[in-house]
N, C-alpha and C positions, 0 to 999 in steps of 0.2 A: 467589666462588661466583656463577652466571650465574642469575638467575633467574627468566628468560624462560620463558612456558610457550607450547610450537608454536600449541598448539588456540586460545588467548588469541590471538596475534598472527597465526595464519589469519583468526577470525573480526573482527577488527577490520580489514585488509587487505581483505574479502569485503564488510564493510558501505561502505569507501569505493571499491569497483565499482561499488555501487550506487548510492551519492549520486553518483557521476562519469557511471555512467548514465543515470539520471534530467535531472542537469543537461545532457547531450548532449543528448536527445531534448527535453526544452523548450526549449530552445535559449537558456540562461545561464551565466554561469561564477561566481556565485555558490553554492558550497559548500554554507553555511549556509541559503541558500532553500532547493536540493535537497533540504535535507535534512528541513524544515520541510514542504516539497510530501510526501516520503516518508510521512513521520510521519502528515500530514494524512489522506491518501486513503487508509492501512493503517487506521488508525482510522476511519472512515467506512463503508472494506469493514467492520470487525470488528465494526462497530456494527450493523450491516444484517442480518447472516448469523444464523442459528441457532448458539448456541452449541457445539456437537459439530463446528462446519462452519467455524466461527474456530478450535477447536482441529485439525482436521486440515490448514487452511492455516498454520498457526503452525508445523506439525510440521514442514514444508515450510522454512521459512525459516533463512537461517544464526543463528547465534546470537544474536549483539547484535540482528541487526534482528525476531527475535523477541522479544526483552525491550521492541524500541521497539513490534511491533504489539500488547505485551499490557499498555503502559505505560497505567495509571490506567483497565483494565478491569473492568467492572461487568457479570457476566455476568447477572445477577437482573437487567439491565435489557434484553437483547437477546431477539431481533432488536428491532432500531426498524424502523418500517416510515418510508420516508424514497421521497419521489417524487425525481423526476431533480434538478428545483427544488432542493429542499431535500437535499440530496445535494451537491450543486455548493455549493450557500449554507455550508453545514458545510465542506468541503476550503477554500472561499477566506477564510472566518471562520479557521480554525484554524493555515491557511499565512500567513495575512497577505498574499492576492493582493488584486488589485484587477480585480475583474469575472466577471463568468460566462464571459467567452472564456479569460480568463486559469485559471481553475477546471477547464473541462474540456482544457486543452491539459495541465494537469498530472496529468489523470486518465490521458489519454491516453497519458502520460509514464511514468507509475507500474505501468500494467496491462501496459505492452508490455515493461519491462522483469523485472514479473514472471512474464509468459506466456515471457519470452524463460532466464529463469533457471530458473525451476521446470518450464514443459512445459504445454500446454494443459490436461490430466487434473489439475493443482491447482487450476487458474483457469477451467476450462470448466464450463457448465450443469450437468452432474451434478456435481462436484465441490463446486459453491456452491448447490445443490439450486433452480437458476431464480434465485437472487436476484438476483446481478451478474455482469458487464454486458448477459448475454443477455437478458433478460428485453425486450421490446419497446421499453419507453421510454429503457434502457439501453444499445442496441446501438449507438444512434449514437457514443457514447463506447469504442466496439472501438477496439483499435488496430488 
């Protein structure tokens, strides 16, 4: 008896695009970082945003990597209001980078792959109601 389910093995294939993505664009071949950079800056976006505006980017994402942007979330505690600083301080705390250049190359990493999978209309200004990355002090980290 086979019992492979399609949806299970699309969505697991879809989430290592996107760690292969990520690590392309920060430019390592460590897997495991990628993925830890992923994880990092999904949560960091989810933490920042209004809760109805993490749920409508959540909606957006394939399966697994929505289970990872909703891993160990506390919606009674968002939005956090989080400067660029402390924003980058959280990704390279959580990624285990070393440095603030190191932090927003991986921001830079993360947002361009998912402007590039989902479409500017999940990740643009209206969509994240001004939180990220448009917001002024955030633009420098656009891809």
């Amino acid at each position: 008896m086979d019992h492979q389910l399609d949806v299970i093995d699309r969505t697991v294939a879809k989430t290592y695009e996107w760690v292969h993505q990520v690590a392309e664009r920060d430019d390592f071949d460590d897997l495991n970082r990628a993925y830890h950079v992923l994880r990092a800056v999904l949560h960091a976006l989810r933490d920042r945003v209004e809760p109805n505006v993490a749920a409508h980017v959540a909606a957006q994402l394939p399966l697994l990597v929505r289970g990872i942007f909703y891993e160990g979330w506390d919606p009674a505690k968002t939005p956090m209001r989080m400067s660029l600083t402390e924003f980058l301080s959280r990704v390279e705390k959580e990624a285990g980078l070393k440095g603030t250049s190191e932090a927003e190359k991986a921001v830079r990493a993360v947002m361009a792959v998912c402007r590039a999978e989902l479409g500017e209309g999940t990740l643009g200004d209206q969509a994240l109601g001004g939180s990220y990355p448009t917001t002024s002090e955030f633009s420098s980290l656009a891809p």
